[in-house]
N, C-alpha and C positions, 0 to 999 in steps of 0.2 A: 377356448379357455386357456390352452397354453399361452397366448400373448397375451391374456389380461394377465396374468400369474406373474409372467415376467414384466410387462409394465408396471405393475403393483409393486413388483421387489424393487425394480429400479427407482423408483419413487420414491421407497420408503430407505433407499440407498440414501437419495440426495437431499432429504430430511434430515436425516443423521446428520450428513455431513453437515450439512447448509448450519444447526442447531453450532456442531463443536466449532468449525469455524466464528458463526458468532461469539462466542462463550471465551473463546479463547483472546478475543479482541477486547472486551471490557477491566481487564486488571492489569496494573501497572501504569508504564507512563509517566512517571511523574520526571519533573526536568526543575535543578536550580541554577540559578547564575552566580558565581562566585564571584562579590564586587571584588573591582579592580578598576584601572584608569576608568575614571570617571565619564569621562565622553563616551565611552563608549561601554561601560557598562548600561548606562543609560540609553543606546542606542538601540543595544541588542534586548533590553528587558522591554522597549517601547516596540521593537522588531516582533517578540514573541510573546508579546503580553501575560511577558512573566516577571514577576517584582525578586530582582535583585535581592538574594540573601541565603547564607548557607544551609544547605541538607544533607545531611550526613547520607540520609537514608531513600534520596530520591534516585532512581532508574539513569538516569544520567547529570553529570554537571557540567556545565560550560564553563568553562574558565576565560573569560575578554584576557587578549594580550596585547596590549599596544607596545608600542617603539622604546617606551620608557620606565616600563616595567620589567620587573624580578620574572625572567625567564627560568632560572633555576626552581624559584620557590611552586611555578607554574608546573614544570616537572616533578619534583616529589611532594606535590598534595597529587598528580597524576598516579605516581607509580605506587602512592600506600592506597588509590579505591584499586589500583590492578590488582594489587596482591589481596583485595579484598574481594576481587571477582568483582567489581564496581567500574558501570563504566564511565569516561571523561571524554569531553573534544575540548582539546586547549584551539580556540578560533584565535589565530596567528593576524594581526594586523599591520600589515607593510609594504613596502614597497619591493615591487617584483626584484631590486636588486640586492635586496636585504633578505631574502627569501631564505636562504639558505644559510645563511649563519642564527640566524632564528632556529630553525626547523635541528640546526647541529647543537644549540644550546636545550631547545627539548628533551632532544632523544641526549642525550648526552647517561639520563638514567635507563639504566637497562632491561626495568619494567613496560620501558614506556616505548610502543611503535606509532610508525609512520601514519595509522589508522586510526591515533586518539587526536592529531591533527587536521584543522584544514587554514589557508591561507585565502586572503582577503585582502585589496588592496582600501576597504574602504566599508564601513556599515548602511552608506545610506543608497549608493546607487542598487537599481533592480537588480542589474548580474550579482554583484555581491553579496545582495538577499539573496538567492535564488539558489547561489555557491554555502551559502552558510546554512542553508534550510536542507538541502540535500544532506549536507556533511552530518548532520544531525541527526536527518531520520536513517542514515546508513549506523549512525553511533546507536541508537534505539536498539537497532537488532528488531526480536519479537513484542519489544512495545512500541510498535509507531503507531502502528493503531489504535491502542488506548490513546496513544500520546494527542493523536490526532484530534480524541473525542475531547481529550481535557484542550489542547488549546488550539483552536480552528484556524490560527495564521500558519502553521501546519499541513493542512489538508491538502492543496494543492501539491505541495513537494509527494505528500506522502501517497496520494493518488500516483505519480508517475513512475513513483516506484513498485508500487504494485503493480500497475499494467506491466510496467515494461519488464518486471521478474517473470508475470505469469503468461506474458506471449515469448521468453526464452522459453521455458519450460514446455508449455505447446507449441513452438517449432521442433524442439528433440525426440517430443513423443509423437509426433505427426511424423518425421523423416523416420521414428522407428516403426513407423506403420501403428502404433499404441493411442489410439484415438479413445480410448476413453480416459489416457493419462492430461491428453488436450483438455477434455471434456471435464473432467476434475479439475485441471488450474484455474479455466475459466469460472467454474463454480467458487473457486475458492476465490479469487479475483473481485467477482459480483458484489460476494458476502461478507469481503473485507473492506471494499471499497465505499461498501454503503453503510457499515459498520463506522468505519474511520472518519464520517459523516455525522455522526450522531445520531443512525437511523435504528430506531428498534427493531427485534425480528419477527412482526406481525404482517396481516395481512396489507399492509400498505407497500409492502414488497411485493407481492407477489407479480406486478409484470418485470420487474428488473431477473427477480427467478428463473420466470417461465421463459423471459428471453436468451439465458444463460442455460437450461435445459433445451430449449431448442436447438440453440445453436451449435450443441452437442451432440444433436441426436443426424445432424443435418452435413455436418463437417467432414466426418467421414466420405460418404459419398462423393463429395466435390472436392476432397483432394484425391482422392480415386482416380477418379473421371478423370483429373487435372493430368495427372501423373503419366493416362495413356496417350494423352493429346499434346503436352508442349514438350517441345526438344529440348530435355533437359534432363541430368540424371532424376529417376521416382525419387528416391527421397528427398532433393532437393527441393520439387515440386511442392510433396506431400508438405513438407516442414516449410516453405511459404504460403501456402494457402493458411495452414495451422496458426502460424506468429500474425497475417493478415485479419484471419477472423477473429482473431483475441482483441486484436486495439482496434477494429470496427463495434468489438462489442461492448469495449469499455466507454464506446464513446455512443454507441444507444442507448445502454443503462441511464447513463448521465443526462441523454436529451430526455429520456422515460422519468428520471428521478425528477426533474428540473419543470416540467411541463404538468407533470400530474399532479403532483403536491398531495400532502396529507389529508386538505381539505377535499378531494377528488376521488381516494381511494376509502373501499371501506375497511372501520378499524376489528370487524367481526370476522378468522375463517371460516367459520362455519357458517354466516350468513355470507360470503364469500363462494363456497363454492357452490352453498344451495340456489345463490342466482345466477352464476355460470349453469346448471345442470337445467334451470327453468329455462332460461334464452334456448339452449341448444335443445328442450324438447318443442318448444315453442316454434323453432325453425323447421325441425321436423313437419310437427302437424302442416303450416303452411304451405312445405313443400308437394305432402300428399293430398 
């Protein structure tokens, strides 16, 4: 009776959570592009399939800066959302030897840091998507996730950034011996990353869940084990195993997400787990 008790709390631990985490990924988000050089505000609104045009009031703005544009006026529309608590990425477009007198005409205002920048030698090749897409979901902060659901050219940047936050976070708690802090990133990890997907919080999740609560329950012991058997200091063991099972597990979610599809899983929990409970008594009788 004691361990149902306690798997019943734990359960209803990662309900909770699995619920706020969702909850917390659906508001905000919103992103405009403040026109500017024309090539390339047009590259980057075709980049993010976002239409060019000011909001005062959206979660971040991107400010296009080409070679021939008002770098000053770039920084103080930057430095009055600072002082509004509003965030900006002014995307810098130049060449690497022009970098730097750029980047000193920016900051030149005193609101304005090294963090509401990034630099690009070019809109259209893959690295330089790839460099502008990151610089963005790091400028998001806590709405990338929304940001993700509102515009899907997104998802990818925004997926690598949540694995790779929430396997730091479980190597630290794994090397401190804190395996259920592993066990929480990875949960959080799951439920944001299928969140920032545009996946609702029904039963059509449930094997990306169950494989995030497994892997939880299982992680412990094998960096354990790990810890008495390779030559190396325990924590360092512990806290590789930890950072390994996270990005093995971002990357089953995703074969689970991608293979099963909506049309596959049912949209009912409760006829959900009333057919899990039939199979497993059904296995039974057979057995006996």
């Amino acid at each position: 009776m004691g361990a149902i008790t306690t798997l019943a709390k734990r359960a209803n631990t990662f309900a909770k959570d699995t619920r706020k985490h969702h909850e917390e990924a659906l508001d905000g988000g919103t992103i405009a592009i403040l026109p500017g050089h024309p090539v390339i505000t047009t590259q980057l609104s075709d980049m993010l399939g976002i239409p060019a045009g000011d909001r005062p009031s959206a979660d971040l703005l991107v400010i296009p800066l080409g070679m021939a544009d008002d770098a000053r006026a770039a920084a103080l529309e930057a430095a009055a959302r600072a002082r509004q608590d509003r965030r900006t990425l002014v995307v810098v477009i130049a060449p690497a030897s022009r970098r730097g007198a750029r980047e000193a005409q920016v900051l030149s205002e005193p609101d304005v840091t090294i963090g509401d920048l990034t630099f690009a030698p070019d809109v259209e090749s893959e690295e330089s998507q790839r460099v502008i897409s990151d610089a963005i979901v790091r400028a998001l902060g806590v709405h990338k996730v929304a940001a993700a659901r509102r515009y899907p050219s997104l998802r990818d940047a925004v997926r690598r950034d949540i694995v790779a936050a929430a396997a730091r976070e479980s190597a630290v708690a794994g090397a401190l011996n804190w395996f259920s802090g592993a066990s929480a990133a990875q949960l959080r990890m799951v439920v944001r990353t299928g969140s920032a997907e545009g996946h609702q919080l029904d039963a059509r999740r449930l094997p990306e869940i169950a494989a995030a609560v497994g892997s939880g329950l299982v992680i412990a012991g094998v960096a354990r084990g790990a810890s008495l058997v390779v030559p190396a200091p325990r924590w360092m063991v512990r806290g590789a195993v930890a950072w390994a099972s996270t990005v093995a597990l971002a990357a089953a979610t995703d074969r689970i997400a991608q293979q099963m599809g909506e049309g596959h899983l049912p949209a009912d929990p409760r006829g959900a787990v009333r057919s899990l409970l039939h199979r497993v008594r059904k296995g039974r009788k057979e057995k006996n």
